[in-house]
C-alpha positions as CSV (number, residue, x, y, z in Angstrom):
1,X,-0.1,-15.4,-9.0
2,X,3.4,-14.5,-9.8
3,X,5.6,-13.1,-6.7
4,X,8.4,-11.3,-6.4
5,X,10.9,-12.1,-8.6
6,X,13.8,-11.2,-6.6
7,X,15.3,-14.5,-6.5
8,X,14.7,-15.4,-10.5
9,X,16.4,-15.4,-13.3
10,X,13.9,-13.2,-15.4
11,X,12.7,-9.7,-13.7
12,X,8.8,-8.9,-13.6
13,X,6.9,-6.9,-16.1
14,X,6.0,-3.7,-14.1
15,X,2.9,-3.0,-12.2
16,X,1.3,-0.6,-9.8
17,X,-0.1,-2.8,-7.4
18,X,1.7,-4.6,-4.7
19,X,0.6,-7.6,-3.1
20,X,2.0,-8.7,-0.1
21,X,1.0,-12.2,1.6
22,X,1.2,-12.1,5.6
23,X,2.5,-15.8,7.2
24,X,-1.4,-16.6,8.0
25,X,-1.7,-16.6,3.9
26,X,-3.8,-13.3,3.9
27,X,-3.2,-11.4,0.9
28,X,-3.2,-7.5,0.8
29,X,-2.7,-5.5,-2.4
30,X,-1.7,-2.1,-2.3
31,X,-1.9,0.5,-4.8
32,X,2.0,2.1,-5.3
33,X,2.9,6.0,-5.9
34,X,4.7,6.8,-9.0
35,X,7.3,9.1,-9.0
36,X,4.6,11.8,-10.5
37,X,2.5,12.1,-7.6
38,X,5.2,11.7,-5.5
39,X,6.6,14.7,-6.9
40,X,3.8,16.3,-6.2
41,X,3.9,15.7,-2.7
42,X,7.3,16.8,-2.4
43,X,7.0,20.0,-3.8
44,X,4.0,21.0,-1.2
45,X,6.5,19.6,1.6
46,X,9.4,22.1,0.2
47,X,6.7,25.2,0.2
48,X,6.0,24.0,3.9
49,X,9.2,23.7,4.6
50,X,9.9,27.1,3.2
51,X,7.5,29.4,5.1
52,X,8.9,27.5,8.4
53,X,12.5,28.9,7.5
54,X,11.3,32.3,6.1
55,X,9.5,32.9,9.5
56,X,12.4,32.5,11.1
57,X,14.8,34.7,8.9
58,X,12.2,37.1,9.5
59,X,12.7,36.8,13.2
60,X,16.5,36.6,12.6
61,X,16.3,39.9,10.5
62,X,14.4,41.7,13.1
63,X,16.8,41.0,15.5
64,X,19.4,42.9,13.0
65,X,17.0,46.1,12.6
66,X,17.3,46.6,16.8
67,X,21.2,47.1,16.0
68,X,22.4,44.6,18.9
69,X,25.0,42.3,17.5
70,X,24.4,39.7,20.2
71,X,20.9,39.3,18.9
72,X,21.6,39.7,15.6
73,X,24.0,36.8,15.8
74,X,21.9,35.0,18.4
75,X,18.9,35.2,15.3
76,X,21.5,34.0,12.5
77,X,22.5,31.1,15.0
78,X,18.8,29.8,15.4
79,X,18.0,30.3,11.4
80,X,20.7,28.1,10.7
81,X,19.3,25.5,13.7
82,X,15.9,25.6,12.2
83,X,17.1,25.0,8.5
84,X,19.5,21.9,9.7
85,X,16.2,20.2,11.8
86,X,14.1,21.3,8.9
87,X,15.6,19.7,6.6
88,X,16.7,16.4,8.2
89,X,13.7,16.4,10.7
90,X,10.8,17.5,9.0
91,X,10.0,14.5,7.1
92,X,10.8,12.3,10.1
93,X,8.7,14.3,12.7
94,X,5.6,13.9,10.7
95,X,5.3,10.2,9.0
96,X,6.6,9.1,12.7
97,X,3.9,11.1,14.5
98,X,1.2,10.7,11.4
99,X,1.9,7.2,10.3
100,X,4.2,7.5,7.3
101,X,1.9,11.2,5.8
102,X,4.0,14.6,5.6
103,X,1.5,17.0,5.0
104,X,2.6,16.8,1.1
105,X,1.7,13.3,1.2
106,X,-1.5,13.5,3.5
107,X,-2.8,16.0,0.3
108,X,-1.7,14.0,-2.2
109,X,-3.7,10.4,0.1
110,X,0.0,8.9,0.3
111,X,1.5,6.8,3.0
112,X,5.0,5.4,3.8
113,X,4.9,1.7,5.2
114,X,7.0,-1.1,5.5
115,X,7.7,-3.6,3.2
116,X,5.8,-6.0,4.6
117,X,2.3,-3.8,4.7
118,X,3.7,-2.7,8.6
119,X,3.1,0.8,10.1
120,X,6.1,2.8,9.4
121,X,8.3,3.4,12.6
122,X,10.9,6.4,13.7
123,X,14.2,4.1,12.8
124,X,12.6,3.2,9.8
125,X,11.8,7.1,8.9
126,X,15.2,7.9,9.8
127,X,17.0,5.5,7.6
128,X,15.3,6.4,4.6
129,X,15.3,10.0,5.1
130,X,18.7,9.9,6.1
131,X,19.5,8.8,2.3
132,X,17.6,11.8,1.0
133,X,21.2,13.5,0.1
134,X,22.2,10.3,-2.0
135,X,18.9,10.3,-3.7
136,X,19.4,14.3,-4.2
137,X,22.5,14.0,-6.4
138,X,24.2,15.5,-8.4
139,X,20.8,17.3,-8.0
140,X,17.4,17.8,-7.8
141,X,16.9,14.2,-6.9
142,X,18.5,12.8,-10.4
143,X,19.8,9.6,-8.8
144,X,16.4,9.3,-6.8
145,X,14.1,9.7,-9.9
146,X,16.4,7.3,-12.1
147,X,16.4,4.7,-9.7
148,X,12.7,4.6,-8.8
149,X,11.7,4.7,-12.8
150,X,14.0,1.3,-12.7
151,X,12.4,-0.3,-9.8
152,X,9.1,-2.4,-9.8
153,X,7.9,-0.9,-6.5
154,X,9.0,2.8,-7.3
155,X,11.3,2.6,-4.4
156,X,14.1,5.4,-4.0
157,X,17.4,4.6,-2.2
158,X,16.4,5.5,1.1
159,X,13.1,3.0,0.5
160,X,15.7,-0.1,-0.2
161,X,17.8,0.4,2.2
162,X,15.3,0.9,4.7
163,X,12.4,-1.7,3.5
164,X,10.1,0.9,2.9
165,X,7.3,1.3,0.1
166,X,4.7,4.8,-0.8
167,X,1.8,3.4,-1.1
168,X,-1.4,5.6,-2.8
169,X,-4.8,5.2,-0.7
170,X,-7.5,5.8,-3.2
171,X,-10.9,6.0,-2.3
172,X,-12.7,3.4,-3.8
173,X,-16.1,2.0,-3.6
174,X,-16.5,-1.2,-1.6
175,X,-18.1,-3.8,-3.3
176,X,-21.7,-5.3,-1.9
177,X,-21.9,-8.5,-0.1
178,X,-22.3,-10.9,-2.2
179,X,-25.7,-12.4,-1.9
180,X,-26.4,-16.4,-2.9
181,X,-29.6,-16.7,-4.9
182,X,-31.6,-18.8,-3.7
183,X,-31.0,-19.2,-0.2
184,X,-29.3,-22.1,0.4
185,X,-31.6,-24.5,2.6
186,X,-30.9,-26.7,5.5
187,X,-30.9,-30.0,3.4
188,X,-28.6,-28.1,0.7
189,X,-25.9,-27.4,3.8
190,X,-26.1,-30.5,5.7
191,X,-23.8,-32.5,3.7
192,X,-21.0,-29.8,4.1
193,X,-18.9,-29.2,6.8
194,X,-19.6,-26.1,8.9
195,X,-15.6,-25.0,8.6
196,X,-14.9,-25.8,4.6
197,X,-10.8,-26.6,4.7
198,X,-10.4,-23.5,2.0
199,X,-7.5,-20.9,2.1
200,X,-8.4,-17.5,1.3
201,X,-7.0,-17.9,-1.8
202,X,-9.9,-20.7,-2.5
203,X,-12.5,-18.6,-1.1
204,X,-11.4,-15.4,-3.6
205,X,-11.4,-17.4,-6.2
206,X,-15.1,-19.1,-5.7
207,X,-16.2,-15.6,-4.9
208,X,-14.8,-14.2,-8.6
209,X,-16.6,-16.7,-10.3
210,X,-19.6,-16.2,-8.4
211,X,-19.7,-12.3,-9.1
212,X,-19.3,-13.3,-12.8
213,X,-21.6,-15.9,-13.2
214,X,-24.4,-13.4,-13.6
215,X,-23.0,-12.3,-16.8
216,X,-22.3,-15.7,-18.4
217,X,-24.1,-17.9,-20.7
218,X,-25.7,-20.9,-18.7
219,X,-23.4,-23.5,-21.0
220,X,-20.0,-20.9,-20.4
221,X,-21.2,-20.7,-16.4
222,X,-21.3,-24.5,-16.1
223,X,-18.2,-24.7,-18.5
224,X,-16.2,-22.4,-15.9
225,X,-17.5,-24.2,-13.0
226,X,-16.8,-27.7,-14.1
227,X,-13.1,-27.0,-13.9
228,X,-12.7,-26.2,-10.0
229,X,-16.0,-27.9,-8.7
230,X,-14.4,-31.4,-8.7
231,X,-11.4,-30.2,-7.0
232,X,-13.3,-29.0,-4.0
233,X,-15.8,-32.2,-4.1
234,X,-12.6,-34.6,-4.1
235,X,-11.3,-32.8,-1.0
236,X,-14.5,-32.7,1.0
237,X,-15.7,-36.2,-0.6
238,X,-18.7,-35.3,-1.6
239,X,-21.1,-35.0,-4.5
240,X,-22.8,-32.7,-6.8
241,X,-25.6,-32.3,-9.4
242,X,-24.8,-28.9,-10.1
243,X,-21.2,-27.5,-9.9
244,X,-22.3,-23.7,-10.0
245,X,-24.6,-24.5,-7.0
246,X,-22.4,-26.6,-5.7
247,X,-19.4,-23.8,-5.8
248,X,-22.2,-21.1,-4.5
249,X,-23.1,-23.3,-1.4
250,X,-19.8,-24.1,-0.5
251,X,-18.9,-20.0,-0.5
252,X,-21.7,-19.6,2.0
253,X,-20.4,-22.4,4.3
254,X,-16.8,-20.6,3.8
255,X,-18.2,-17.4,4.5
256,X,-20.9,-17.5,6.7
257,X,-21.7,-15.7,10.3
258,X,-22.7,-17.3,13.7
C-alpha cells in the first residue's frame, strides 16, 4: 500500500481517503472533507455566528433608545467583546467541548482530528484557528481554498501547522461477519496453531479473498489462492490439499472467539 509520500521524490496521485497506521500496525482509513462540503459547513457557522452578534447589537441598540450614554456606550463596549470572542472563540469553544464538530460541521457529519486519527485537543484548536486570518487573505479565504485544492489531505494552513485533518463520517453499512462454509471441524483445526503469527494486514488480506471467492470461477478461485497459500504454509510449516480451504481455515483460527 503506498504511504505518504512526504519523504519522496515523486508526490501521490490524489485521493479522499486517509489511512493512518497506529505503532501496533492497525490500520484506520478515514474518509477526508473537500473543500465543498467544507464550505458548507462554514457558511452555517457564519449564520450562527451572525444571529449571536445581532442579538447583541440589538441589546447594544436598546441601550441607545433609553437615551443614557453610559449604557449606550456600556452596550457598544460589549458588542465589540462579543464579536472579538466570536470570532476567535467560536470555533475553538465547540470542536474543544464537542470533539473537533462546530455546529456547521456536526450538520454537515464533519470532525477535526489529529493527524494521527487522535481526538482533537484545545492547543490543537487554537493553533489552527488562530491561522484562520492567514487562510482568510486577501479574502474570503483565497489563500485557504488555494492551498487545500493543492494538498493531498485538503489541509488549510491552520491544519499544517497544527497537524490537524477534517475528516467526513459517513454512515455506512457494516458489512456481515463473514461466515466459513463448511464449518471447519476439529481434525481440520488441529494442525494449526490456536494464535496464527498473522498481522492484520495478513488477516485483511485472507478475508478479501474470502469475500470474493463466492463470485469466482473454481479454476480463477484456486488460481488466486495458490499465490498466498504457500506463503502462510511455509511460515506455519504445514501442509495443504486445498489452498482456498486452507486460506478459509487459517482466517478462522486468526479470527476466532473464546
Amino acid at each position: 500500500m503506498a504511504r505518504d509520500g512526504s519523504h519522496g521524490a515523486e508526490r501521490e496521485p490524489f485521493d479522499t481517503t486517509a489511512v493512518i497506521e497506529t505503532p501496533e500496525h492497525v490500520r484506520f482509513h478515514y474518509q477526508l472533507a473537500g473543500p465543498a462540503r467544507r464550505i458548507v459547513a462554514y457558511v452555517i457557522d457564519l449564520l450562527f455566528r451572525g444571529a449571536i452578534v445581532f442579538g447583541i447589537a440589538i441589546v447594544a441598540s436598546i441601550g441607545s433608545i433609553t437615551g443614557s450614554e453610559g449604557l449606550a456606550g456600556a452596550g457598544m463596549g460589549a458588542m465589540l467583546l462579543v464579536i472579538f470572542a466570536v470570532e476567535w472563540g467560536y470555533y475553538v469553544l465547540l470542536e474543544t467541548l464537542t470533539s473537533g464538530r462546530s455546529i456547521g460541521k456536526r450538520a454537515l457529519r464533519l470532525r477535526v482530528v489529529k493527524r494521527g486519527g487522535l481526538p482533537l485537543g484545545f492547543g490543537d484548536s487554537v493553533l489552527r484557528n488562530l491561522l484562520r486570518a492567514a487562510d482568510f487573505l486577501p479574502s474570503f479565504y483565497a489563500i485557504g481554498l488555494l492551498v487545500m485544492g493543492n494538498d493531498r489531505w485538503f489541509r488549510r494552513l491552520g491544519d499544517m501547522v497544527a497537524g490537524t485533518l477534517v475528516i467526513s463520517e459517513e454512515r455506512v453499512l457494516m458489512q456481515q461477519a463473514l461466515q466459513i462454509k463448511p464449518q471447519p471441524t476439529p481434525t481440520e483445526l488441529q494442525r494449526l496453531p490456536e494464535r496464527p503469527p498473522l498481522s492484520p494486514g495478513d488477516v485483511e488480506a485472507i478475508e478479501l479473498f474470502l469475500r470474493r471467492a463466492g463470485e469466482l470461477s473454481p479454476a480463477r478461485e484456486n488460481e488466486l489462492a495458490e499465490m498466498i497459500a504457500p506463503i502462510y504454509a511455509r511460515r506455519l510449516g504445514v501442509r495443504y490439499r486445498d489452498a482456498a480451504r486452507f486460506l478459509a481455515l487459517l482466517y478462522h483460527r486468526a479470527t476466532e472467539r473464546a
